[in-house]
C-alpha positions in Angstrom: 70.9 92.1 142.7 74.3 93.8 143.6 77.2 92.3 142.2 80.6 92.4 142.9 82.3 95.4 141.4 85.7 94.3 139.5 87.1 94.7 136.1 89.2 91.8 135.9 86.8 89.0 135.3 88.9 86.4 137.3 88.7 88.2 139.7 84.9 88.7 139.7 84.1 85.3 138.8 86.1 84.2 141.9 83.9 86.8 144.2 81.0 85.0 142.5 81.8 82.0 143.6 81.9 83.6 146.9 78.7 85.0 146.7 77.3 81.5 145.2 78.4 79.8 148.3 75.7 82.4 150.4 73.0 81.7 147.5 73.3 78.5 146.1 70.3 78.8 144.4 70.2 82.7 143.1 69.3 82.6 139.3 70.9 85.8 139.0 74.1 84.8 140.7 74.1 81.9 138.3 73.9 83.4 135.0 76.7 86.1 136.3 78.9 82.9 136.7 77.9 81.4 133.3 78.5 85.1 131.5 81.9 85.7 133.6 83.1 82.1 132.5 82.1 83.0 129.1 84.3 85.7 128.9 87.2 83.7 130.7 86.5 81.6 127.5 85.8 78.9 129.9 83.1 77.7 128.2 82.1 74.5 129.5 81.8 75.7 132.8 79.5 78.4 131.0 77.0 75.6 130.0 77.2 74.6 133.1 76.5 77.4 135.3 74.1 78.3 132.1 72.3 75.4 132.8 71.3 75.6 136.4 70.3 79.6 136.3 67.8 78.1 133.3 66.4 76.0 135.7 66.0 77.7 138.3 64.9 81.0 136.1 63.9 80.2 132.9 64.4 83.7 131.3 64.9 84.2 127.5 67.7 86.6 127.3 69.6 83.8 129.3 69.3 81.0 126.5 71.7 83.6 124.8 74.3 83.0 127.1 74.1 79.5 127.0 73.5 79.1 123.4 76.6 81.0 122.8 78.8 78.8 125.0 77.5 75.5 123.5 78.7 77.3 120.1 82.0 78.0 121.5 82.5 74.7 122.9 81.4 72.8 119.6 77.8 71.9 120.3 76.1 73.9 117.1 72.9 72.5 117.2 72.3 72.3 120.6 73.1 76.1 120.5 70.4 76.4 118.1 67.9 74.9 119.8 68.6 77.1 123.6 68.0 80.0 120.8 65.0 78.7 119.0 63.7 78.1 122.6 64.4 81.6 123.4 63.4 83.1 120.3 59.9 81.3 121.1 59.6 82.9 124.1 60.7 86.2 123.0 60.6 86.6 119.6 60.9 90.5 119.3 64.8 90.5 121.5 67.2 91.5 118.6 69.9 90.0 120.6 68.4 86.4 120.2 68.4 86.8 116.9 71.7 88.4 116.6 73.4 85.0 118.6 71.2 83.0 116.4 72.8 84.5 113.4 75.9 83.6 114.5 75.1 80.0 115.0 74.0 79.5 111.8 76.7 80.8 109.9 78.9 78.8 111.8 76.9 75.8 110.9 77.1 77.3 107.0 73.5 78.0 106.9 74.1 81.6 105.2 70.4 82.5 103.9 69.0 82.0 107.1 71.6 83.5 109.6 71.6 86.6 107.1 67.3 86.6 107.5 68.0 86.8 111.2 70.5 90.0 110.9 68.3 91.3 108.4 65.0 90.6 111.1 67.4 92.7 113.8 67.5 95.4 111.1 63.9 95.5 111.5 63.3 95.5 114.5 66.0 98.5 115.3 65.8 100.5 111.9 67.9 103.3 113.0 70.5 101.4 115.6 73.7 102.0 114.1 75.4 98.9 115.1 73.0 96.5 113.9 73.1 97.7 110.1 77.0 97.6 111.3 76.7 93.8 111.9 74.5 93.1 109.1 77.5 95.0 106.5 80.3 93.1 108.2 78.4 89.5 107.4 77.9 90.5 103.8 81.3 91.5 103.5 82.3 87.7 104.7 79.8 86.2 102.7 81.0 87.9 99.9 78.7 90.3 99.2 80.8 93.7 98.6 77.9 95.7 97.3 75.5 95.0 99.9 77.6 94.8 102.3 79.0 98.4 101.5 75.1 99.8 101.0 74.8 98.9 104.9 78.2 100.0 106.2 77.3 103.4 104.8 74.1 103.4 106.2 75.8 102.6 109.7 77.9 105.5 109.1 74.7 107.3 108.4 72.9 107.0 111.5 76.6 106.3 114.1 77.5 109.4 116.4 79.7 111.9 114.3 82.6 110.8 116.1 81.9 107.2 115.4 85.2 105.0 115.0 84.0 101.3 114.2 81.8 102.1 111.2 84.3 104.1 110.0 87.2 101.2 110.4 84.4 98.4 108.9 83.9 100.6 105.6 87.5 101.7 105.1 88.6 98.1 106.0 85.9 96.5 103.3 87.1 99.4 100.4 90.8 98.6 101.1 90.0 94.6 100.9 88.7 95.2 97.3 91.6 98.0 96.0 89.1 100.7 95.9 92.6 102.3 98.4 91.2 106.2 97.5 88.3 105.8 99.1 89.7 103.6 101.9 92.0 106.2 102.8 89.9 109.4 103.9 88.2 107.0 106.4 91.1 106.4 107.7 92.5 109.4 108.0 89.4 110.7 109.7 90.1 107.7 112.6 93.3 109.2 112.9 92.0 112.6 113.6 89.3 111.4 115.9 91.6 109.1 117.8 95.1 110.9 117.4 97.1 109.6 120.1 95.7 105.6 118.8 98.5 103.7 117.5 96.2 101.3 115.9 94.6 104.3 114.0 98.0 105.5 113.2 98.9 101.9 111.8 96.0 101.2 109.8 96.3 105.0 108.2 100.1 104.4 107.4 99.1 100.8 105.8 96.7 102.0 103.4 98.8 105.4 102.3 101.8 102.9 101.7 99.8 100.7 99.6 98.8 104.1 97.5 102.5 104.9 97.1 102.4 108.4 99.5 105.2 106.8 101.0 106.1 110.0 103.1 102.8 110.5 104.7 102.7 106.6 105.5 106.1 107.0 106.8 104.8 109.6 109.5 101.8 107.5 110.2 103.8 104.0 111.3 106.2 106.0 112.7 103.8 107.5 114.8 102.4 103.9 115.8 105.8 102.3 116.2 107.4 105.4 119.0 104.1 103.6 121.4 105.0 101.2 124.1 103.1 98.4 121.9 103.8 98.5 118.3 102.7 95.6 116.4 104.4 93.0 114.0 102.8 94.2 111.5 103.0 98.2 112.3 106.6 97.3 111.9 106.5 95.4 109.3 104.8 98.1 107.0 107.2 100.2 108.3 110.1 98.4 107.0 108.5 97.7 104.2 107.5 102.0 103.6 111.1 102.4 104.4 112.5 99.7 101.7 110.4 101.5 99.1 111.9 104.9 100.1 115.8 103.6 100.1 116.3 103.7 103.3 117.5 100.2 103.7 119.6 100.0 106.9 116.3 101.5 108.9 114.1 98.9 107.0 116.2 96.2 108.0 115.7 97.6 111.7 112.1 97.3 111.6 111.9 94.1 110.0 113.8 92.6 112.7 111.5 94.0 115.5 108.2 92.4 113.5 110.4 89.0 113.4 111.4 89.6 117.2 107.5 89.7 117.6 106.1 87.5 115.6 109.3 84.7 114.7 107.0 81.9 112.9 105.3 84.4 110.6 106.1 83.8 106.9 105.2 86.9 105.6 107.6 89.0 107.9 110.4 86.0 107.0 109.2 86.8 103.2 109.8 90.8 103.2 112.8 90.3 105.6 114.7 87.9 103.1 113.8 90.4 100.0 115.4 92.9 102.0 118.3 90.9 102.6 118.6 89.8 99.6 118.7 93.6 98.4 121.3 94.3 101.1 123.5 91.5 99.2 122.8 88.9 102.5 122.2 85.9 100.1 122.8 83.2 102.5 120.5 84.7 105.3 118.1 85.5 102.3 117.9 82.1 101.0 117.9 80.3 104.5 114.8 82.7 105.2 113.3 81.4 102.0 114.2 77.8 101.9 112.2 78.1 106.2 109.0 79.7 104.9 108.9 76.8 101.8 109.3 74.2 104.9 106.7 76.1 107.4 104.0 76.6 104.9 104.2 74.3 102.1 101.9 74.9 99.3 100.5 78.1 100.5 101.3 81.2 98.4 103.7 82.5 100.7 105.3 79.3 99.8 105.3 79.5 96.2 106.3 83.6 96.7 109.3 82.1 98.6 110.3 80.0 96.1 110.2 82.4 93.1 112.4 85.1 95.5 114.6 81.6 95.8 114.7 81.5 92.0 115.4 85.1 91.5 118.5 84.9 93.6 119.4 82.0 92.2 119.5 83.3 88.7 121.2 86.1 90.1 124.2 84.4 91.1 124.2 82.2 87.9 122.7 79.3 89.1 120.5 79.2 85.9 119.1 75.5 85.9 118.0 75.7 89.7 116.8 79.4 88.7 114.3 78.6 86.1 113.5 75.7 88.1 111.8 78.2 90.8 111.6 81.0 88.8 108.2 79.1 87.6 106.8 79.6 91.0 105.4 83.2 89.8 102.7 81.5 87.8 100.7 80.9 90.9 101.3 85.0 91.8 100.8 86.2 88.2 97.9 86.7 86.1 97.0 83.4 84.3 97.9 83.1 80.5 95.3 82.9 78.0 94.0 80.0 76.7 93.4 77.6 79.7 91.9 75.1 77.2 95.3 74.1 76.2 98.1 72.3 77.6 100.9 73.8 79.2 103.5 73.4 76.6 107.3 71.6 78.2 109.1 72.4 75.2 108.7 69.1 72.9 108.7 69.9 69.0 105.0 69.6 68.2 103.6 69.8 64.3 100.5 72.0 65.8 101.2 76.1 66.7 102.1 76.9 70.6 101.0 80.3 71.6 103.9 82.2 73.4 102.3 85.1 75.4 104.4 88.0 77.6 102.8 88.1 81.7 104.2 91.3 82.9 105.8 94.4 81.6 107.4 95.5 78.4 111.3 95.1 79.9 110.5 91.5 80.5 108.7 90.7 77.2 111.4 92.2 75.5 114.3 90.3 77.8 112.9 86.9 76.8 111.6 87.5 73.6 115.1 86.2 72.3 114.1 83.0 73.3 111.3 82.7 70.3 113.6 81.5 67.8 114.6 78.5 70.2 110.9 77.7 70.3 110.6 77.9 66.5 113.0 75.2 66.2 110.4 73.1 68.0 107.2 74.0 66.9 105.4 77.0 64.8 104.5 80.0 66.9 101.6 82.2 67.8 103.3 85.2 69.7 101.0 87.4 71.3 102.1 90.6 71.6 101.3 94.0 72.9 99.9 96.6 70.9 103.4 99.1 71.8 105.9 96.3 70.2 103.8 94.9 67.4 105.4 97.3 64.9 108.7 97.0 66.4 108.9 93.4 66.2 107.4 93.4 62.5 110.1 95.8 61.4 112.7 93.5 63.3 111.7 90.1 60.7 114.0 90.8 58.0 117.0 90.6 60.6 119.0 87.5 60.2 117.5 85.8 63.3 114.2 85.8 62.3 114.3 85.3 58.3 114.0 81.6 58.2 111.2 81.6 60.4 109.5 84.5 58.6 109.7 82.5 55.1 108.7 79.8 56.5 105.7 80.7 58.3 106.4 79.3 61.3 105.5 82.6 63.6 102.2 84.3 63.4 102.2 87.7 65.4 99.1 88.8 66.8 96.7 90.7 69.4 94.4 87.8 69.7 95.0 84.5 71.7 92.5 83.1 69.1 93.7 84.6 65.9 94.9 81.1 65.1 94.4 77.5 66.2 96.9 76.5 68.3 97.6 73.2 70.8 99.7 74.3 73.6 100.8 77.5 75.7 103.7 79.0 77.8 105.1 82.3 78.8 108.1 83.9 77.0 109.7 83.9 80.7 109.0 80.2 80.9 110.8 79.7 77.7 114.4 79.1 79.2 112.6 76.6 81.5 111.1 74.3 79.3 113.4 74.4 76.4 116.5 73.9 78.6 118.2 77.1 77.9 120.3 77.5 81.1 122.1 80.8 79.5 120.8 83.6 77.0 121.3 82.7 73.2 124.4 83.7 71.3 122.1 86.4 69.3 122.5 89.7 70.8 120.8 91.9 68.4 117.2 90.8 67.9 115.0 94.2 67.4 115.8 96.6 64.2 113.6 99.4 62.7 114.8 98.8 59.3 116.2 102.3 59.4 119.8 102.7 58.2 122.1 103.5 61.6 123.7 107.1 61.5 127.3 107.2 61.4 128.8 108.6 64.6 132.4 109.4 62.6 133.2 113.0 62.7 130.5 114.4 64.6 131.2 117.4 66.4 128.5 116.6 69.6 127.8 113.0 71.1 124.1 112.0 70.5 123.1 111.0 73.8 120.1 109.5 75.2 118.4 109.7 78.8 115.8 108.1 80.6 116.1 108.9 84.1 112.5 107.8 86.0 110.4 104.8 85.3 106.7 104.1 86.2 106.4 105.4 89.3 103.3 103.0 90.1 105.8 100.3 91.0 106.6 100.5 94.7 109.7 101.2 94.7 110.6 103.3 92.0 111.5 105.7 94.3 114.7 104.1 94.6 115.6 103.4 90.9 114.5 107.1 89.2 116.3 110.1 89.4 115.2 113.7 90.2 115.7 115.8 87.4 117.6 118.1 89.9 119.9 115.5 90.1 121.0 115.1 86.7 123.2 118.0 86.4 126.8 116.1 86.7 125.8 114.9 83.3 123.9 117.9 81.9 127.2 119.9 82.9 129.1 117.5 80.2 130.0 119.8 76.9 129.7 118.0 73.6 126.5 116.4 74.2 123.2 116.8 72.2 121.0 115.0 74.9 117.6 113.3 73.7 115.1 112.7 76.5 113.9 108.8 76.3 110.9 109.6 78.8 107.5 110.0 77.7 106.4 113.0 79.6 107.2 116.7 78.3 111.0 116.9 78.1 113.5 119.2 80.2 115.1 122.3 78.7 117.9 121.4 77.2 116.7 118.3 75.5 115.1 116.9 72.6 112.1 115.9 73.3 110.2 111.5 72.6 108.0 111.9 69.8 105.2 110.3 70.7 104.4 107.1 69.7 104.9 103.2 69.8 108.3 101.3 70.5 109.0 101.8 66.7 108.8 105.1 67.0 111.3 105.1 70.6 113.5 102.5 69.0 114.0 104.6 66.0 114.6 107.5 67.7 117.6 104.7 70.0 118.9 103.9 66.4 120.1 107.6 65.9 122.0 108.0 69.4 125.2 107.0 69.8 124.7 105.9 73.6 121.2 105.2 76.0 121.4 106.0 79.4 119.0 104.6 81.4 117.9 103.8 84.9 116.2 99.9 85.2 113.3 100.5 83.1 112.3 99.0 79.3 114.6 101.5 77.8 117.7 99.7 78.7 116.3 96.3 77.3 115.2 98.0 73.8 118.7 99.1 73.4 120.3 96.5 74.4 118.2 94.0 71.9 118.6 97.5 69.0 122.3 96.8 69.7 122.4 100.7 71.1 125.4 100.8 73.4 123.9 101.4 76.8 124.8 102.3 80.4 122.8 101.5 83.4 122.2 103.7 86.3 121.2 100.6 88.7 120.1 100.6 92.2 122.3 99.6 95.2 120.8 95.8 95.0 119.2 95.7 91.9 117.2 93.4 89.5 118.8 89.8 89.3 119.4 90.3 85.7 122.2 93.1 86.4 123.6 90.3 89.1 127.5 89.1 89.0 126.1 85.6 88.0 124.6 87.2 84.7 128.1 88.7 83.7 130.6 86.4 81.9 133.7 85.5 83.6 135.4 85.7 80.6 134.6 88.7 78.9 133.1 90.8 81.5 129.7 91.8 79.3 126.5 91.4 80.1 124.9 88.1 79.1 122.2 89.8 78.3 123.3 92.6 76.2 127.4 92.5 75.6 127.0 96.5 75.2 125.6 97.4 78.2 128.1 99.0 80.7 126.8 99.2 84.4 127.0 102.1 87.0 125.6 100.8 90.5 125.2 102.7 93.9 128.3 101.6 95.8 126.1 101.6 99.1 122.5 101.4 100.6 122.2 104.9 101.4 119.1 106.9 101.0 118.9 107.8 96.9 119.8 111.3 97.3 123.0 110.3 98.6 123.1 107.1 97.2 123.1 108.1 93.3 126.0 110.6 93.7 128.8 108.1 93.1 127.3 106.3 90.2 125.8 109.9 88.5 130.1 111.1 89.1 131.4 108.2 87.6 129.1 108.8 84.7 130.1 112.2 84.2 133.8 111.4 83.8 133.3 108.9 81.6 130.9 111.1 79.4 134.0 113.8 79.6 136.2 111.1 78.4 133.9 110.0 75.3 133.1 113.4 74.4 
């Protein structure tokens, strides 16, 4: 039969009709009707149209097309039986067994609609696609292994130039972190399919979430110049460009991805971070406070309101903050010991473990609340194998003695090193004991070394950290360049120490290596840290090392105006610290001139 030639299927279902009206009775015409008004997703008239060609040509390949469109329009087991009846009549069709397969995992019957992919594998050993089909199942069922064993076996027998096994193995490493191996797929879908935006999107995604920010910047760039970007091209585009400092052009994408897609959270999420970076609080929060209201208990929900908490905190709104601060505990790793209570801060008789959750700045930050939680109960204080020696050395200092004779704190590796009844977090600790502001104690960490004298010394003992871990995404825009420390290396009188664990620039005295001991007691020697926003600044602020911050434009809510005392001007946090900020959101080349200058004269001035 000749039917009507047209690529819009409205308009060929309409010249069907046509033709129907001629041939009322035509099985062929029929079942063109019921597949046309399948694809118009029009699926009751589907059935129906499915229906009469059935009966007036009962041909197996047509129970497909029915069967499918009673699964579309709800009827599962009805669909199943059009396909048993089908498969009965033709049981060697791979495509009955394919729609069959799909039936039953909608019904959550996953053994047997996996037997029926695995029966089309047998049938058609060395068809590309169905090992293709069989892969993407497993990977939905959760199956990575197998699934990946028959993705690459897909890949095996596709045409070299083969772009959908390559996206469905690429797209199943990324889902599981393996990103390294994700990424050559994708770059060779890019290279097949150059002038593909979505090929250009999916390549920048995955070489942002590797940290080759440059290279993903090209990609989405390369996506977002097409007449049809996506929300979420754009949004990894903003979010590539936040991580590189370039915060006025991040800002730019962001808005396109909300101008597309208003109602999505996640775009509200990264768009009030961004904000919140660019000192927009108000917007920030209103974007924060919407996505708590438009998906309530979700994650984006709970990632919402720990961004609230965090700017909350910032400005000085310390109850409220560690209020929603505690939302991270449903985006963090869980503590040890879930077969203990979460501990609210009442004094117990039996030991509470205290545990750290994320990096060594952090556990050192709150680790000044301990001796507010010994007042309350005796302590088991978990703590990494880097600070152990550090914080055993820091005992005899006069915030810790009573607790030390008394044998109220236990330090140890092991969440099971000693029996205890309750848990929390060391960044919970202001939470549940009702701390709204940091404790009086400023000087909690000591090597038990004696502190040099800086009296008439001809050169200023000076130490620098200048980079961080450059695994966090946007460390690009708190490290320095080496080549852009030379205001300060042009300062005479200074013997500079490097703070950073790699092989040390000439000029400077290298880290031995080592634990935090060994860091701290090289702090103890200096007579001033300078440091980017890394651990080094909270070691010497808690050594009692003055200490000046080179902070991002933005920055950490810690460094915040509400965190500074009204009265004093110091830090709350470390009353020694002294802060340099970028005056502007500039790209960090530029952006780090002004603070790095400011620096130098001040250096000049000490020196």
């Amino acid at each position: 039969m000749n039917l009507p030639a047209s690529t819009d299927p409205e308009e060929l279902f309409l010249a069907l009709k046509r033709r129907r009206e001629e041939e009322p009775d035509n099985a062929d015409i029929l079942h063109a009707l019921a597949r046309t008004a399948y694809d118009l997703g029009r699926f009751d008239l589907a059935i129906a149209y499915g229906g009469l060609a059935l009966k007036a040509d009962p041909r197996p390949a047509w129970h497909v097309t029915l069967g499918l469109a009673l699964l579309r329009a709800g009827h599962a087991e009805a669909a199943r039986a059009a396909l048993h009846v089908a498969a009965l009549n033709d049981p060697f069709d791979p495509s009955i067994s394919l729609a069959l397969a799909d039936v039953l995992e909608t019904m959550g019957e996953l053994a047997a609609a996996e037997s029926e992919l695995r029966r089309v594998v047998k049938l058609r050993p060395l068809e590309a696609g169905h090992h293709l089909v069989l892969g993407q199942f497993l990977a939905r069922t959760g199956q990575p292994d197998r699934a990946r064993v028959e993705l690459r076996e897909a890949k095996r027998l596709a045409a070299p130039d083969d772009v959908l096994t390559r996206h469905a193995e690429g797209s199943l490493l990324a889902a599981f972190g393996e990103l390294d191996e994700a990424e050559p797929l994708f770059a060779e879908i890019r290279t097949l399919r150059p002038h593909d935006p979505a090929a250009a999107a999916n390549h920048g995604a995955v070489l942002f979430e590797l940290g080759r920010l440059d290279a993903a910047d090209a990609a989405l760039t390369q996506a977002c110049v097409t007449p049809t970007p996506t929300a979420a091209t754009w949004t990894n585009l903003g979010l590539t460009r936040m991580a590189m400092g370039d915060l006025r052009s991040a800002r730019q994408a962001l808005d396109h991805a909300a101008a597309l897609q208003p109602d999505d959270p996640r775009i509200a999420l990264n768009r009030g971070t961004l904000l919140a970076e660019l000192g927009h609080t108000e917007e920030a929060t209103a974007l924060f406070r919407g996505v708590m209201e438009l998906a309530p208990k979700s994650r984006d929900a709970e990632r919402a309101r720990f961004n609230l908490g965090t700017l909350e905190l910032g400005q000085g709104l310390f109850d409220k903050g560690w209020h929603d601060f505690e939302a991270r505990r449903g985006l963090v790793q869980p503590w040890p010991r879930p077969d203990v209570s979460d501990w609210t801060g009442e004094a117990v008789s039996g030991r509470v473990l205290l545990c750290g959750e994320q990096g060594l700045g952090d556990f050192i930050q709150f680790l000044r609340f301990v001796p507010l939680a010994l007042l309350r109960a005796p302590v088991l204080l978990l703590v990494p194998d880097s600070m152990r020696r550090l914080i055993e050395s820091s005992l005899d200092l006069p915030v810790w003695q009573d607790v030390r004779q008394s044998g109220r704190l236990v330090i140890g590796a092991d969440a099971h090193a000693a029996e205890v009844v309750a848990r929390a977090s060391l960044l919970s600790l202001p939470h549940v004991l009702g701390a709204s502001v940091p404790p009086d104690e400023t000087v909690y960490l000591a090597t038990g070394s004696v502190r040099r004298s800086i009296a008439n010394k001809e050169k200023m003992r000076v130490g620098l950290c200048w980079s961080g871990n450059p695994a966090y995404r946007f460390d690009r825009r708190r490290s320095l360049k080496v080549d852009w420390l030379g205001p300060l290396l042009d300062v005479p009188g200074i013997e500079w120490v490097s703070l950073q664990p790699e092989d040390a620039p000439d000029g400077f005295e290298p880290l031995p290596a080592g634990d935090m001991a060994t860091t701290a007691a090289v702090m103890e020697t200096l007579d001033l840290v300078i440091s980017v926003d890394t651990a080094m600044v909270h070691l010497a602020g808690a050594l009692g090392v003055p200490v000046w911050l080179l902070n991002r434009f933005g920055g950490d809510w810690r460094w915040r105006a509400g965190n500074w005392s009204a009265q004093t001007g110091e830090s709350l946090w470390y009353p020694q610290l002294r802060m340099f900020a970028q005056t502007a959101p500039d790209l960090p080349s530029e952006a780090w001139k002004t603070p790095l200058m400011e620096v130098s004269k001040q250096l000049r001035c000490r020196a």
